[in-house]
C-alpha positions as CSV (number, residue, x, y, z in Angstrom):
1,X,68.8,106.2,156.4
2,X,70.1,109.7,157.7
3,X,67.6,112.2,158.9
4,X,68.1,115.5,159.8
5,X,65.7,115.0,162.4
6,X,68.3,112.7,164.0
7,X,69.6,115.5,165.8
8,X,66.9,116.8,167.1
9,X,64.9,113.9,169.1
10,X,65.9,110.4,170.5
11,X,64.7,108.3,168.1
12,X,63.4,106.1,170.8
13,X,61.1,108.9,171.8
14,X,59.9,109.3,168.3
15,X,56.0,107.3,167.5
16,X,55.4,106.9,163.9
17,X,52.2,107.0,162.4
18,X,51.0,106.0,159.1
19,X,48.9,108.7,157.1
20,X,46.5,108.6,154.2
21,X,44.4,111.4,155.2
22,X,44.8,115.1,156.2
23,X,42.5,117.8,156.1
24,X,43.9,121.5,156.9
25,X,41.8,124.7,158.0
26,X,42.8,128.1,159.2
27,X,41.2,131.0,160.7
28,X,43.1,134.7,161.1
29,X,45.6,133.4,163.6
30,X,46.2,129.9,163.3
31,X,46.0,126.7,160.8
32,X,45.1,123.0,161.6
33,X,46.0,120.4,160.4
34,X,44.5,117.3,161.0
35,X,45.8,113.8,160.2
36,X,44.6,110.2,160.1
37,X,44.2,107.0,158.4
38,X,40.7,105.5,156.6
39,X,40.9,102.5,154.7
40,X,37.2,102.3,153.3
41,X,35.5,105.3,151.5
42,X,32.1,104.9,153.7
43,X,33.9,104.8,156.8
44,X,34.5,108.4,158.9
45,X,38.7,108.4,158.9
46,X,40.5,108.2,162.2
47,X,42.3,111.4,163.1
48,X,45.1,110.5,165.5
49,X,47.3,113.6,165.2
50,X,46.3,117.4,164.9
51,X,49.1,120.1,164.4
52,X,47.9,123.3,165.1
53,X,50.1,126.6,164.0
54,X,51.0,130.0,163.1
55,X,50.3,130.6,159.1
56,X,54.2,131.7,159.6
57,X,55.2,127.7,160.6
58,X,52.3,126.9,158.0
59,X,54.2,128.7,155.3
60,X,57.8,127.3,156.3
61,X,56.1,123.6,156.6
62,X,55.2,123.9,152.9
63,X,58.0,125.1,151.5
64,X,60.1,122.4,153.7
65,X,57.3,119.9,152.2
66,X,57.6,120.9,148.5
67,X,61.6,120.9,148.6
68,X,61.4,117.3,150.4
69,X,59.0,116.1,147.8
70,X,61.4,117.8,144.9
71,X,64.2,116.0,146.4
72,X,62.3,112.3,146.7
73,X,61.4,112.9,142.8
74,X,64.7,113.7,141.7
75,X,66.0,110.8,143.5
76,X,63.8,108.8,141.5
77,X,64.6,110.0,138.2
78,X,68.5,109.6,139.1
79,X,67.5,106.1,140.2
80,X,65.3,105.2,136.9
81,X,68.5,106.6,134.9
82,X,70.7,104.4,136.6
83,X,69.4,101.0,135.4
């Protein structure tokens, strides 16, 4: 699988960490966003990764989220049409 991160970073340098949790706050200057994994609803999740950036990045993260996530579902449907 290409990525267009490929040309950015080593993949050799890259970790990967598995996410089923996130929780985002801002204030006037800045957003955070924290993410994790928890596997059972009583336990407190484990936040291994917290992001911290402009509302500016914020914004551009979204939209670069939201197109990526279009993209994945059209993939899908193209797939599910196929068979």
């Amino acid at each position: 699988m290409s990525n267009i991160h490929d040309k950015w970073c080593e993949p050799h340098s890259l970790e990967g960490k598995y996410v089923n949790f996130f929780k985002v706050g801002h204030n006037a200057f800045e957003f955070v966003i924290d993410f994790g994994q928890v596997y059972d609803e009583n336990q407190e999740p484990h936040i291994h990764t917290r992001i911290i950036t402009s509302p500016v990045y914020a914004k551009a993260f979204l939209e670069t989220l939201r197109e990526s996530v279009e993209q994945y579902e059209k993939n899908i449907t193209d797939s599910a049409n196929d068979d």
